[in-house]
Each structure stands twice: as C-alpha cells, then as structure tokens.
VEXTI-165259 format. One line per field, with one value per residue: residue number from 0; x, y, z of N, C-alpha, C in turn. Coordinates in steps of 0.2 Angstrom, whole numbers. Example, Ala and Ser with C-alpha at 12.3 -4.5 7.8 and 13.67 -1.06 7.14 Angstrom:
! VEXTI-165259
n: 0 1
neast: 66 64
nnorth: -28 -11
nup: 39 35
caeast: 62 68
canorth: -22 -5
caup: 39 36
ceast: 66 64
cnorth: -16 0
cup: 39 39
This chain:
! VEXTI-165259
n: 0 1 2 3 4 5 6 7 8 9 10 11 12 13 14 15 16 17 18 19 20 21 22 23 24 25 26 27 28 29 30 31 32 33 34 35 36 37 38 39 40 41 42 43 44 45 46 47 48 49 50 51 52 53 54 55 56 57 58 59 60 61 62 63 64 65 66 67 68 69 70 71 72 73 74 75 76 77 78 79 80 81 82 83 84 85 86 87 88 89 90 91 92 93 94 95 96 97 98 99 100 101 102 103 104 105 106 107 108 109 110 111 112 113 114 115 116 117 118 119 120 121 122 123 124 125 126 127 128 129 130 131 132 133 134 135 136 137 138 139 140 141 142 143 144 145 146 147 148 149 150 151 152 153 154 155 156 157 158 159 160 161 162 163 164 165 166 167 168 169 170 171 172 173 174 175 176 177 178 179 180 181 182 183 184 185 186 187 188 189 190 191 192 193 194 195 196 197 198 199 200 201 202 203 204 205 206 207 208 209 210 211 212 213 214 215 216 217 218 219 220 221 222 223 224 225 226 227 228 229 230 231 232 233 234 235 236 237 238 239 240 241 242 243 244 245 246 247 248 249 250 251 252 253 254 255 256 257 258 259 260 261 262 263 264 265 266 267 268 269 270 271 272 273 274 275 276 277 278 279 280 281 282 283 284 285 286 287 288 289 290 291 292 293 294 295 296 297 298 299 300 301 302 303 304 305 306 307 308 309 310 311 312 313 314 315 316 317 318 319
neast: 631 619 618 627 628 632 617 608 598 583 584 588 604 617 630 646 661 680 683 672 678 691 686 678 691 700 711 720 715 722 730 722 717 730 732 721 722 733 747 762 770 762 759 760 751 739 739 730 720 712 708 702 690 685 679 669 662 656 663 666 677 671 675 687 682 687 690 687 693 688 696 695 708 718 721 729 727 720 704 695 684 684 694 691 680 688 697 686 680 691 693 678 680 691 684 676 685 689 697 705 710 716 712 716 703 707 712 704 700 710 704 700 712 714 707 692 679 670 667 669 664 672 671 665 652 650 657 660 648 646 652 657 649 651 665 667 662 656 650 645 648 642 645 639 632 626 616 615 605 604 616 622 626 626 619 623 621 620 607 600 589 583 593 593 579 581 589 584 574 578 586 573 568 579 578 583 583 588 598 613 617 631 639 649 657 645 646 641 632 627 629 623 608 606 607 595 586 586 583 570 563 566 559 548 548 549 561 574 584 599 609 625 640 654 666 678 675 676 670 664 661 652 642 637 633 622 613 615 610 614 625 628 638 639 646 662 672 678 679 688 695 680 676 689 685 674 676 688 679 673 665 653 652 642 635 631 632 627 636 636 643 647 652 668 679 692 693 678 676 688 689 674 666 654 642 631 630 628 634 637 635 648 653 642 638 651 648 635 640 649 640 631 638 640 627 626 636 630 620 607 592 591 584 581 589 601 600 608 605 609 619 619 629 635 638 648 639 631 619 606
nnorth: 103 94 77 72 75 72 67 77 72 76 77 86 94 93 102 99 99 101 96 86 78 73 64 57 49 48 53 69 83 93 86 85 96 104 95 96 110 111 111 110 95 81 63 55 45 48 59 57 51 59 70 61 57 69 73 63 66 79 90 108 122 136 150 149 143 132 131 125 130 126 124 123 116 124 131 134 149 159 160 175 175 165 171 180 177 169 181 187 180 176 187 190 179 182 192 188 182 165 152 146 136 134 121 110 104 90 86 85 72 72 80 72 70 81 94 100 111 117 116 126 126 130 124 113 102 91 72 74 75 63 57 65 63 51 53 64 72 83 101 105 121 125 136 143 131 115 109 96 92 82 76 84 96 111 125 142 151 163 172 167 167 180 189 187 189 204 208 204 213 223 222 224 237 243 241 229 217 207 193 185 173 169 156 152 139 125 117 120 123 135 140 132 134 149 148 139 149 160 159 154 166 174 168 170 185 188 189 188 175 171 161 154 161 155 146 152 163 182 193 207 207 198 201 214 209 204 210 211 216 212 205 192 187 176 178 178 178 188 185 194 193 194 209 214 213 215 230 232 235 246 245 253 251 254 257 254 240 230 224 211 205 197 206 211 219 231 226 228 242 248 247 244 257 261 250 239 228 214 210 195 198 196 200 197 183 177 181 177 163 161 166 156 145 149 147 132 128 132 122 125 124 120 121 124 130 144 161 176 190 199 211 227 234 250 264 269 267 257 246 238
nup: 407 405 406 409 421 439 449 464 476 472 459 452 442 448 453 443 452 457 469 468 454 461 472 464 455 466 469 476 479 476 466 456 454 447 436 429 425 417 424 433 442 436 435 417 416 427 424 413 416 426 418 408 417 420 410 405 415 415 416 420 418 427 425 419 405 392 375 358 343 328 311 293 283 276 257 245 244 257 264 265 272 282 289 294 303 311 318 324 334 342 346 353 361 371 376 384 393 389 387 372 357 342 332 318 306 302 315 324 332 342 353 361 372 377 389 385 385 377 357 342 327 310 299 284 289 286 287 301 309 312 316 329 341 345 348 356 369 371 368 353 343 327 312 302 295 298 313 325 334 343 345 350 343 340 330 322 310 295 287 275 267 271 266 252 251 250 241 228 231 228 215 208 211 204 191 187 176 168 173 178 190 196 205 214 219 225 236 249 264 265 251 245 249 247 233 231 237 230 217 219 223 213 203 206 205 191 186 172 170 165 158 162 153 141 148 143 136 136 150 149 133 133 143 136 124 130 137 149 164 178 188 200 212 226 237 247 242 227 206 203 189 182 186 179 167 164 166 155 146 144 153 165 182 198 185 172 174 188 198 207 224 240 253 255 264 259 246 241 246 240 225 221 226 226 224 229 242 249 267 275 293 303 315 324 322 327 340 344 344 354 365 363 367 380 385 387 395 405 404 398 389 370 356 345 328 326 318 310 302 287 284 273 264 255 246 256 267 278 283 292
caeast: 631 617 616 632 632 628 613 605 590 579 585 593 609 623 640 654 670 689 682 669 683 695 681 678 696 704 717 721 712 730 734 718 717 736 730 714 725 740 754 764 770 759 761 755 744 734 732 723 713 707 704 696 685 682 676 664 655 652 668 668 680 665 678 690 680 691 685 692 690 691 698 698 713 719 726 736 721 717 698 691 678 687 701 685 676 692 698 680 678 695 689 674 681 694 680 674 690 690 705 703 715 715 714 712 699 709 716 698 701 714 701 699 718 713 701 690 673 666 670 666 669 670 669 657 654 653 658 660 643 644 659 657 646 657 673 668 658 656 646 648 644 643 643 634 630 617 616 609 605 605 621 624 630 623 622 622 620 618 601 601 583 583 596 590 572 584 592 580 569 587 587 568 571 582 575 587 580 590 603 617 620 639 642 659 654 639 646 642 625 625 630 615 602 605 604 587 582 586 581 564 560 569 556 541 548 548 568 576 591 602 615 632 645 658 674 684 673 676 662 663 657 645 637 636 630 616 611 614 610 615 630 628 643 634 653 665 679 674 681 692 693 676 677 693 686 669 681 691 674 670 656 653 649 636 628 628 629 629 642 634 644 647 656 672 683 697 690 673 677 691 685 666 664 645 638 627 636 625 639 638 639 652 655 637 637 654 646 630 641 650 634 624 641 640 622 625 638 627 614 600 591 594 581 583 595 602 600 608 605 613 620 619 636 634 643 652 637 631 613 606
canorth: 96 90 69 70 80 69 72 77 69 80 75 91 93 94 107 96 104 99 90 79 74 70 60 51 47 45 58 73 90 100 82 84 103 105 90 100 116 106 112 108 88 76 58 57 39 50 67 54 48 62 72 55 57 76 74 61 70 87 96 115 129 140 155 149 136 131 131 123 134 121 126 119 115 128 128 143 156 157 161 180 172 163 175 187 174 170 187 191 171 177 195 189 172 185 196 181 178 160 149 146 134 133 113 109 99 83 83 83 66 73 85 67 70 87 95 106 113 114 118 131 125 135 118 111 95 83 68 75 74 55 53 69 60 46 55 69 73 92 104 110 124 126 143 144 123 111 108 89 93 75 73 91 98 117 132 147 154 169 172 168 169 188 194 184 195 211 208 203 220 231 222 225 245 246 239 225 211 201 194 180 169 164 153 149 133 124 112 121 126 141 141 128 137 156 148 139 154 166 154 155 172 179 167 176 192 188 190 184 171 170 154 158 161 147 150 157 170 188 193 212 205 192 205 220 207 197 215 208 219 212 199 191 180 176 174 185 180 188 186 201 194 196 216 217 213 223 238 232 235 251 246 256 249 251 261 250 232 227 217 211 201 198 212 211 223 234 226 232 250 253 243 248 259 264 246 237 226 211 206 190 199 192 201 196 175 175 185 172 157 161 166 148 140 148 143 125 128 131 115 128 118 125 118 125 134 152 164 182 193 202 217 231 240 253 271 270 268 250 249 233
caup: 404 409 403 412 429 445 451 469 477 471 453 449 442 453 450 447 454 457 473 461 452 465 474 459 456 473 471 481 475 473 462 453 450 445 431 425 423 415 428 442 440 437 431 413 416 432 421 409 420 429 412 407 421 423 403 406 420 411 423 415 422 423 427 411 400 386 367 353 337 323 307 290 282 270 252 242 247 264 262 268 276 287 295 298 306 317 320 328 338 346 351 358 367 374 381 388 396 390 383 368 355 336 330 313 307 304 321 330 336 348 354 371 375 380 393 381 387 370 352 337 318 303 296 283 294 280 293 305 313 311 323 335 348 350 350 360 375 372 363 347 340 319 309 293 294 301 321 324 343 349 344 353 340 337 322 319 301 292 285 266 263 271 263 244 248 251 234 225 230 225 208 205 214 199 185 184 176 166 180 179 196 195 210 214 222 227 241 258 265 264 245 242 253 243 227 230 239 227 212 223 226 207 198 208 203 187 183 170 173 160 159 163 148 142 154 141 136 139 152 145 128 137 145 129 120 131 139 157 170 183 192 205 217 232 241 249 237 221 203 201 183 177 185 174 159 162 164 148 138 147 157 171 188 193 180 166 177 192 200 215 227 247 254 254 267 255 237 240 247 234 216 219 234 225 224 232 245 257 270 284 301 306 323 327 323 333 348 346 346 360 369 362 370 387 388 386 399 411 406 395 383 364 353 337 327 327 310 311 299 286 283 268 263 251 246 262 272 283 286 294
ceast: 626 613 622 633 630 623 612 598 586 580 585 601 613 629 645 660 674 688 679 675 687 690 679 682 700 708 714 718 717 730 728 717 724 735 725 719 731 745 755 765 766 760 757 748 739 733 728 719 709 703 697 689 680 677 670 659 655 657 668 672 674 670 684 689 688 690 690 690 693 690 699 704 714 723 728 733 718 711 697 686 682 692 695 682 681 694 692 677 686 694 684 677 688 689 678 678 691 694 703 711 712 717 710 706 701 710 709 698 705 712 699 703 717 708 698 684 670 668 665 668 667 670 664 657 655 653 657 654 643 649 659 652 649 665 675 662 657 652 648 643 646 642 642 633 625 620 612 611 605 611 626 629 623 622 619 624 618 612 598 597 581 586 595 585 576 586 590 574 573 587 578 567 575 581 579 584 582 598 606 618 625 638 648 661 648 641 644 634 621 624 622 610 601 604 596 583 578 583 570 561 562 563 547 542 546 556 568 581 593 609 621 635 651 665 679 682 674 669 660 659 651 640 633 631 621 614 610 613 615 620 629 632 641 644 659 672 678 679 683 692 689 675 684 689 678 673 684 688 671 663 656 648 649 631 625 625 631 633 639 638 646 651 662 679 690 694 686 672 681 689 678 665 657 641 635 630 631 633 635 641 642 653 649 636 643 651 640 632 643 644 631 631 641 632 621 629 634 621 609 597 590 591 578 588 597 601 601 608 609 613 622 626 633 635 644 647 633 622 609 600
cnorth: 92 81 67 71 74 72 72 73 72 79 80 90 94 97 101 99 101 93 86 75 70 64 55 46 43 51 66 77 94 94 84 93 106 100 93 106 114 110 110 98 81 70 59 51 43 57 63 53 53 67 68 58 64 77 71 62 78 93 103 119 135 149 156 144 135 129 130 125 128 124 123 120 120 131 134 148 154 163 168 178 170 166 180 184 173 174 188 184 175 184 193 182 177 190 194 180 170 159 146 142 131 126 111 103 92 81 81 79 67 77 79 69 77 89 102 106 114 117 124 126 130 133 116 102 89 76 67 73 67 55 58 65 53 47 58 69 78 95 106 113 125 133 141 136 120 108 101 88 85 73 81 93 104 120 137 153 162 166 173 170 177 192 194 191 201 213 207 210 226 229 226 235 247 246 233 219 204 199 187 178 166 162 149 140 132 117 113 122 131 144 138 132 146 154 146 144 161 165 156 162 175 177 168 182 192 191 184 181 169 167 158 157 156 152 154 162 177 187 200 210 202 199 211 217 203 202 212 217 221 204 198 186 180 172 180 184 181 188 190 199 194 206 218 218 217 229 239 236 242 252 249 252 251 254 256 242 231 222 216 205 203 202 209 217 225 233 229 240 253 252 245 251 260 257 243 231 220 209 203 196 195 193 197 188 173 177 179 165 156 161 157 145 140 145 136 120 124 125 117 122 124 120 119 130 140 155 173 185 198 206 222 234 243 262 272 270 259 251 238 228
cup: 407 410 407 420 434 445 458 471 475 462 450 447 448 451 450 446 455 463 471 459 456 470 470 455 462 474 474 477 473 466 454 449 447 437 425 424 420 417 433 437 441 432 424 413 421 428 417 412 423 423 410 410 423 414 404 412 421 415 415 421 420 423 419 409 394 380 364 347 331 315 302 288 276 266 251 245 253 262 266 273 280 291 295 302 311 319 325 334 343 350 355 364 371 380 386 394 395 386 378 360 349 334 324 312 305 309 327 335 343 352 364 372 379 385 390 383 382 364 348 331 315 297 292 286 289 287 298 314 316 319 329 343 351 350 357 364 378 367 358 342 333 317 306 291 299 307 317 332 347 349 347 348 336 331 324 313 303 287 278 262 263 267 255 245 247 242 231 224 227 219 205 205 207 193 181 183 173 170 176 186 196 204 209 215 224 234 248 256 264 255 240 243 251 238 228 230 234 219 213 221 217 200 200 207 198 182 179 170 168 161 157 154 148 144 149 140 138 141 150 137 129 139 139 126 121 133 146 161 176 185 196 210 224 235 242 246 229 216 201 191 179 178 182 170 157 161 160 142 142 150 164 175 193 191 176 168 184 194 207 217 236 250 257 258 259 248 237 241 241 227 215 225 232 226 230 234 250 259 276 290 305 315 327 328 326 340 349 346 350 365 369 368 377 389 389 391 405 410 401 390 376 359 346 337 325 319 313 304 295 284 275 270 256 250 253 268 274 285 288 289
C-alpha cells in the first residue's frame, strides 16, 4: 500500500508489521496482535483504534490477508453468473490460503469496522466508485466493470469485443445472416460494451438485424415467418421460453436457427449440447483478480485494466 506505508531514509517503503502498529499506538504487541486477529480479550474502544490505525497505514497479513467478496443483493433468481463467479473467487482465495467474508453491497460501509486487506465486487459499481475512497483505504478489485485507479479501484473483464469477432465469424461460417439481438438488459457494462461491439463488427459483415417481436408474440412464428437465422442472448441466463416455442413450431436447433446464448452449465449441454456456446471464463477472471489483488499487496503499480478471454463450448467440446 504504498501512499500509506512509512517510509525509510532512502524513501522506500517500509513493511509495516504488529510492532509498526504497536509503536504507533502505544500498546503491547500480544495486545496489538490478539486485536488484528480478533481473539483473546481486548477492550472494544483499543481494538478500534489499533484496526483504525493498522488500516491507515497499509498493515496486510501477508501470510493471511483478508478479502471481502462483495455481493449484490439478490431477488427470486439467484443469477448463474454469479454463484459461478463465487464458487471459483472461493476456490482460488482458498488456494491462496487467504480469509475471505462475503458482504453484500449495502453493507460496504461496515467494510472500516473490520480489518480487510482488499476487496472483490461482482457489483455494477453505480455509486459505488463515488464513496469507495473515502470509506475505504483498500483496494478494490471489479469483475466485468470499470477500475478508476486513483480511486484504487481495479477490473477485470471478459473480453466482449473478442468474443463479438468470434461470433460474428461463426454466423458468417454458416451463412447466417438474418440475426435478432434480444438483450435481457442493457444496465451493465458488459451488456452495453457487446451490444456496441457486436452492432459494430455485424454492420461490417454486412448482417442483417432484424428488430425484436412484440412480447406477446410466438417466437416459433416470428422466426417461420421473418426467416431469422439466427438468436442471439448475449447472457448466461437464457429465455427457456423462446426455445419452447421454437420447439413448438418444429424448428430444429441448430439446423433451422440458431439459438446463440452464453453457456450455461446443464441448460446448454442438455437443451442444445450441438450449439454454438461463447462462455465468460470464469475460473480464469477469478484466478486473475486474486492475482491483481496479491499484486497491489505487495505495492506493484497496476496501470490499466485486465481482459480475459472467452471461451467456445460446442458438441461437448471447450476450445479457447
């Protein structure tokens, strides 16, 4: 941490350890590390204070830092996306060996009462950004949203524009040209940054984009009738209701149309195990946020933002 660490004459950083703190407080090094590890009896006005003090001068357990994996709040459907991304943030921060405590994203704020070495979200920050540098005095790293590094706040994303030219070469590969873009949403960044992409790259192909059907619509007639091609749901939660109602009208997928959406663990293998499947690596943006976070540990300087690449599924085979 390094705006925070003391420094040496040489105006290097300097380690601060359990003696730093106690030295900087007054108290005993048993009183000061029983306080930092929250055991053994300590008043609760002196564990504030020496947290206080060990936060404002960059203290990390470099042997077990502590991470706060921040979570949105979540309504009737708990998102696929998100219990893969935290399944794979807890296997790796395990491998790590470091401690690790799930806190939604209203509770942030109670993120000072605690001694946390740096955070993850899976958050779209929205706000967030505004308040994080005067709350907190940690690093935070973002998956699939925007870093604003002086506010030490990182990302790392999946790579929308690589995976658009992929899909984009796989419709033209197939002679699919008259396409639909149903987007589920358009609030995140990621949602934003694939439509433009794919908007971009589809009207250099020379596809045609043909405007969605009105919601009541059968999509099996929608399609018969407009001679679609091809669907595309750029999102790993897909409309199970428009592959009913293609399957109602006997359209075979994907001979007759494609159903292209983000791979989906069980739907995608059982409902279409032949189609054509991009998936967010998810093992890989956890393994790279934990990596960005031990770098930042140690002081590294991290000057732009991460992008991992995505991966193909398709007839039961995974290619990168």
């Amino acid at each position: 941490m390094k705006e925070n660490t003391p420094k040496n004459g040489r105006g290097k950083p300097k380690k601060v350890t359990v003696r730093t703190i106690a030295e900087m407080t007054g108290y005993a090094h048993c009183t000061v590390a029983r306080a930092l590890a929250n055991t053994g009896n300590v008043a609760e006005e002196t564990r504030r204070r020496i947290l206080q003090t060990a936060r404002d001068a960059g203290y990390v357990n470099e042997k077990q830092p502590v991470i706060a994996i921040i979570i949105p709040l979540f309504g009737p459907e708990i998102s696929t996306y998100n219990t893969s991304l935290i399944d794979e943030l807890i296997a790796h921060l395990d491998r790590e060996e470091f401690r690790y405590e799930l806190i939604p994203e209203h509770m942030t704020g109670r993120l000072n009462e605690k001694l946390i070495n740096g955070a993850i979200s899976l958050c779209y920050l929205g706000a967030l950004e505004k308040e994080w540098a005067a709350l907190h005095n940690i690093p935070l790293v973002c998956i699939n949203d925007y870093g604003f590094n002086l506010n030490r706040i990182y990302s790392v994303s999946s790579n929308d524009r690589q995976v658009m030219d992929i899909l984009v070469d796989h419709l033209l590969n197939g002679n699919r040209r008259r396409v639909v873009y149903y987007e589920l949403h358009s609030s995140t960044k990621n949602q934003r940054e694939r439509k433009a992409c794919f908007y971009q790259i589809a009207k250099h192909a020379d596809l045609e984009m043909v405007p969605l059907p009105d919601k009541q619509q059968n999509w099996g007639l929608f399609v018969k009738r407009n001679r679609i091609d091809a669907i595309i749901i750029p999102s790993e939660d897909p409309d199970l209701r428009i592959y009913a109602e293609l399957k109602q009208h006997g359209l075979n997928i994907p001979g007759d149309v494609e159903l292209i959406h983000w791979f989906t663990r069980k739907i995608s293998e059982t409902l279409m195990p032949d189609q054509f499947c991009p998936g967010q690596d998810f093992p890989e943006l956890a393994r790279q946020a934990v990596l960005l976070l031990k770098r930042l540990f140690h002081g590294d300087e991290v000057i732009h933002d991460l992008f991992v690449d995505y991966r193909i599924f398709q007839s039961g085979s995974t290619r990168a």
